[in-house]
N, C-alpha and C positions, 0 to 999 in steps of 0.2 A: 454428394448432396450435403450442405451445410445446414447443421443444428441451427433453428431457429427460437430465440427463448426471447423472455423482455420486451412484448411488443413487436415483437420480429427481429428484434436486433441479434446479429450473429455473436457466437461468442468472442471474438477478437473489438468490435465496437461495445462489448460489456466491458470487459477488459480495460481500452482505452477511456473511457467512461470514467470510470475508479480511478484510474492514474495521473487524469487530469480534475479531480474532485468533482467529478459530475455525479449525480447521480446514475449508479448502475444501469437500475430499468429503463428510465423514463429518459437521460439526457439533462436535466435541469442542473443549468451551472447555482453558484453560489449557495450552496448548504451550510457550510462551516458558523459555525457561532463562537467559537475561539480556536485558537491555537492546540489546545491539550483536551479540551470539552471535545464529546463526539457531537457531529455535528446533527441538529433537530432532524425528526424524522421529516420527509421529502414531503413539503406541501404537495406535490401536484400527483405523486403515486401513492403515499403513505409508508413507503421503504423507511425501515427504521435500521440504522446505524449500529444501534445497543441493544439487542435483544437479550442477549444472554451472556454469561462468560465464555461460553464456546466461544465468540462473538471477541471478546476481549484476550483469548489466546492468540485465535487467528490472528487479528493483525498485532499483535505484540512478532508474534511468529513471520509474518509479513516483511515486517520491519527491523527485523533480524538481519533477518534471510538476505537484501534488499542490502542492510550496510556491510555486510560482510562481503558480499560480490564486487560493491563497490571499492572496499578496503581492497579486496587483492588486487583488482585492476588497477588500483591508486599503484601498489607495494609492486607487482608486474613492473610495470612502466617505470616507475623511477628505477629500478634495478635495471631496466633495459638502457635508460637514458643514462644512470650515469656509469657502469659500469663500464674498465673494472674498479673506479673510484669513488665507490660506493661510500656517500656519509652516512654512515652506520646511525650515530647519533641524532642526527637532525630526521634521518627516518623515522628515527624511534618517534622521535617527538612526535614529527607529522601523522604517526599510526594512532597515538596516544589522543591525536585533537579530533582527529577524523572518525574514531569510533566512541568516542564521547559526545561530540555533537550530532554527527548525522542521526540518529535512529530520531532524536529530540526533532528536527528538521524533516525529517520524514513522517511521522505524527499523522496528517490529516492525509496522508496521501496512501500510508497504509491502511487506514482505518476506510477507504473508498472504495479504494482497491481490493480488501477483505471483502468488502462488501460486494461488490462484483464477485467473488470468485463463489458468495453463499447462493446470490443468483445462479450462478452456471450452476451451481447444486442445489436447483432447487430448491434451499431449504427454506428462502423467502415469499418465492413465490407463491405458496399455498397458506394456510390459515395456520394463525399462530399457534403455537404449540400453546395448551395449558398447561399453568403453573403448579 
């Protein structure tokens, strides 16, 4: 039997949700209000993005997590492609541009994605914590 949470939504469509900057619960595309700004709390559920600095680990942690996976499968693959004539150097470089940019680039998509993952845990769906 699948967990059902967020309106019914199972946890794999919470999931995708966040990943594609929808809103977790409810599905509502277009939240984001810039680039590095978390994006306004979700007109149509009232899912708020910034709650707290938990909130602001999380997806820092997210988005960590997220470039470093991607880095190895980068650093994988060129070592498999060009192996055994490996340009050491230009690797380097390509390591050096690809974990300086992405985490910047992934921004809104971690911050969605956190947010999905506070849903699976509940921590949204019930009444805000007081401060």
């Amino acid at each position: 039997m699948t967990r059902r949470t967020a309106g019914g939504a199972n946890p794999l469509t919470i999931l995708l949700r966040g990943a594609v900057l929808r809103c977790p619960r409810c599905g509502r595309r277009t939240l984001s209000s810039g680039w590095i700004k978390p994006p306004d709390p979700c007109p149509d559920c009232g899912l708020s993005f910034d709650r707290d600095n938990d909130a602001t680990v999380g997806w820092i942690i997210v988005n960590l997590g997220i470039t470093e996976i991607l880095f190895v499968l980068f650093g994988l693959t060129a070592l498999v492609v060009t192996w055994p004539h490996v340009p050491w150097t230009g690797l380097t470089i390509a390591a050096v541009v690809v974990n300086a940019t992405l985490p910047f680039l992934l921004v809104p998509f971690s911050r969605t994605l956190w947010a999905a993952i506070e849903v699976l845990m509940d921590r949204m769906d019930g009444p805000a914590r007081p401060a």
